[in-house]
N, C-alpha and C positions, 0 to 999 in steps of 0.2 A: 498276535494281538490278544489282549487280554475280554474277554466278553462278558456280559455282565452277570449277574444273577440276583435274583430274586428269593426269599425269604419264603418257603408257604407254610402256613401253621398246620398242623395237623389235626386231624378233624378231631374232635369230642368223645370220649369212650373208646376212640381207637387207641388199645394198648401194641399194635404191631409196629416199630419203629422201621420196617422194611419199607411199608407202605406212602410214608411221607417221602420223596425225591430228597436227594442229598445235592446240597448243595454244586457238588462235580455234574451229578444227571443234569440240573437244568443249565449249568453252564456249556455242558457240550451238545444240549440241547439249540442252543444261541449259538455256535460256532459259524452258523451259516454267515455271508456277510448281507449288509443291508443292502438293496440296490441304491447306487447314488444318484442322485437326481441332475441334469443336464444343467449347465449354466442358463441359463434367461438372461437374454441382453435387457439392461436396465431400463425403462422407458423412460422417455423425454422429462416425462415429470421431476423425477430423481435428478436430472441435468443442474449443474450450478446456474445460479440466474441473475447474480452480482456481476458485474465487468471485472472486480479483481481476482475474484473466483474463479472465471471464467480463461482469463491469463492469465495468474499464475500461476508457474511450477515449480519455484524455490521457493523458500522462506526462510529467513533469517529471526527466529522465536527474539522474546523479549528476553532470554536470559542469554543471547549470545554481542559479543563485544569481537569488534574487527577493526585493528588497527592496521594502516597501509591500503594499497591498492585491492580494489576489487572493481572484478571484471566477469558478464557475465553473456550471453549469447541469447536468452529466449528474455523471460519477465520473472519480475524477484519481487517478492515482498518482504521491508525488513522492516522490524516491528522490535529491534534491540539498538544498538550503538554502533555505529561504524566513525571510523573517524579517519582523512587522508583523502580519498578522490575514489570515483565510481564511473566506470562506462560502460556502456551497451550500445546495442542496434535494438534491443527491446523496450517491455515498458517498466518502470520500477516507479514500487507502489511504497510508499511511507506511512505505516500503520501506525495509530495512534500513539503507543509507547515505546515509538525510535524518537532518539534523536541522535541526528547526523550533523557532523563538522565534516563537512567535504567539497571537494568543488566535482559536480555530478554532471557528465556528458553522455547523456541518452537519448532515445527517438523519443518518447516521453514520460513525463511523472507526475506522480498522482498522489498529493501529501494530502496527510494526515496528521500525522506528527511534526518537531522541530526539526528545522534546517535550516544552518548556517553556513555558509557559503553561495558561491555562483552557482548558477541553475544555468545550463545550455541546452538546448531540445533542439530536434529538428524538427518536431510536428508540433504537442501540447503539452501545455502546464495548467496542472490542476488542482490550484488551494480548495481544498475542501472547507468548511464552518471551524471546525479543530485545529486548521493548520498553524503555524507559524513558520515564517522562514525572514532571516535575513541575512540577505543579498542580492546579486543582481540575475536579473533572469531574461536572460533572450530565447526566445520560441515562434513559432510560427504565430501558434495562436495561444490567449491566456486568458482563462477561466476563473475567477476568484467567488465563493461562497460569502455571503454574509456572514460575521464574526472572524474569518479570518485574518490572521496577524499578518503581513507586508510589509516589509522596511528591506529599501534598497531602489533600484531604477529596473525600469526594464524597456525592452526594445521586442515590440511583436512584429511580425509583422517582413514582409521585404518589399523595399520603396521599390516605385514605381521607376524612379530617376535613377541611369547609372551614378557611379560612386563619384566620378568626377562632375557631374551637373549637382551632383546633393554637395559636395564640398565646395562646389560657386554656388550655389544656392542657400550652403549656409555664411560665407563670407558674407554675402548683399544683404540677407536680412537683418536686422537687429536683434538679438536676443535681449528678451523683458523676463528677469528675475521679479521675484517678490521675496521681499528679508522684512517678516514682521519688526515693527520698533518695541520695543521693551512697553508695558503699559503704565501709561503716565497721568498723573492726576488730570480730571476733568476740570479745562480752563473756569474760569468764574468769569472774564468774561467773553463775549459773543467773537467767533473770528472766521474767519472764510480760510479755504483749505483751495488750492489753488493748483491744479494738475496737469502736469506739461504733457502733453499724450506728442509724444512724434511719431 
């Protein structure tokens, strides 16, 4: 290895050029090596203290584009464009400047960014303020922030009722839609509005 050296001026009045160290003297003067100092486990302090920080261990940067399948094992954050379907047993984290066209089957996610397509979880979904997504999203449980964008249905949730008592239970009931009416001029005159409730 190369060591380093230093420059010394020579003193004032000294005409003897032997006397100043040559630039070689003090380099092999330094040839010793440094002692290196032991690693220090980092303290707590240093530790990430965000949850997606804290999970993940891939990321997908904003300048990467994935078209087709992707499949992943721990927690991914992608924060570029995937486009095609995603699954995991982990969690994936949708950073502000992804957006994804996929239909995505994880334990659960965490938007940020746009998504379009089905969402299926087996634990949580979690629209942050930023998020957009539309499509439909089944999950255990569902979290939505104020300002988030939602368009689509979803089902949280697992009934209480096996599937054959929820399919007589929903034959018996009646299903009540509401279909706004187009808005229409305000009568001139007085009229009763008349509501058949069964």
């Amino acid at each position: 290895m190369f060591g380093s050296f230093t420059t010394v001026p020579a003193p004032k009045g000294n005409k003897n050029p032997e006397s100043t160290p040559s630039w070689m003297d003090v380099a092999k003067s330094q040839d010793t090596p440094e002692p290196v100092a032991e690693a220090v486990p980092s303290p707590a302090s240093y530790a990430p203290t965000t949850r997606v920080q804290q999970l993940t261990r891939n990321v997908l940067n904003s300048d990467v584009e994935v078209v087709g399948s992707l499949r992943f094992s721990d927690d991914l954050l992608i924060d570029g464009t995937v486009e095609g379907d995603i699954s995991s047993e982990g969690v994936l984290s949708v950073g502000q400047n992804a957006v994804i066209r996929a239909e995505i089957n994880t334990k659960s996610v965490i938007i940020h960014g746009k998504v379009i397509g089905n969402v299926t979880v087996t634990d949580r979904v979690e629209l942050k303020s930023t998020a957009e997504l539309v499509g439909d999203i089944q999950a255990a449980s569902l979290a939505i922030e104020g300002g988030a964008i939602f368009i689509g249905h979803s089902t949280v949730g697992a009934p209480t009722v096996g599937t054959a008592g929820a399919s007589a239970a929903k034959k018996a009931a009646p299903v009540h839609t509401f279909t706004p009416e187009p808005e229409a001029p305000a009568p001139t005159s007085q009229s009763t509005l008349d509501i058949d409730a069964e």
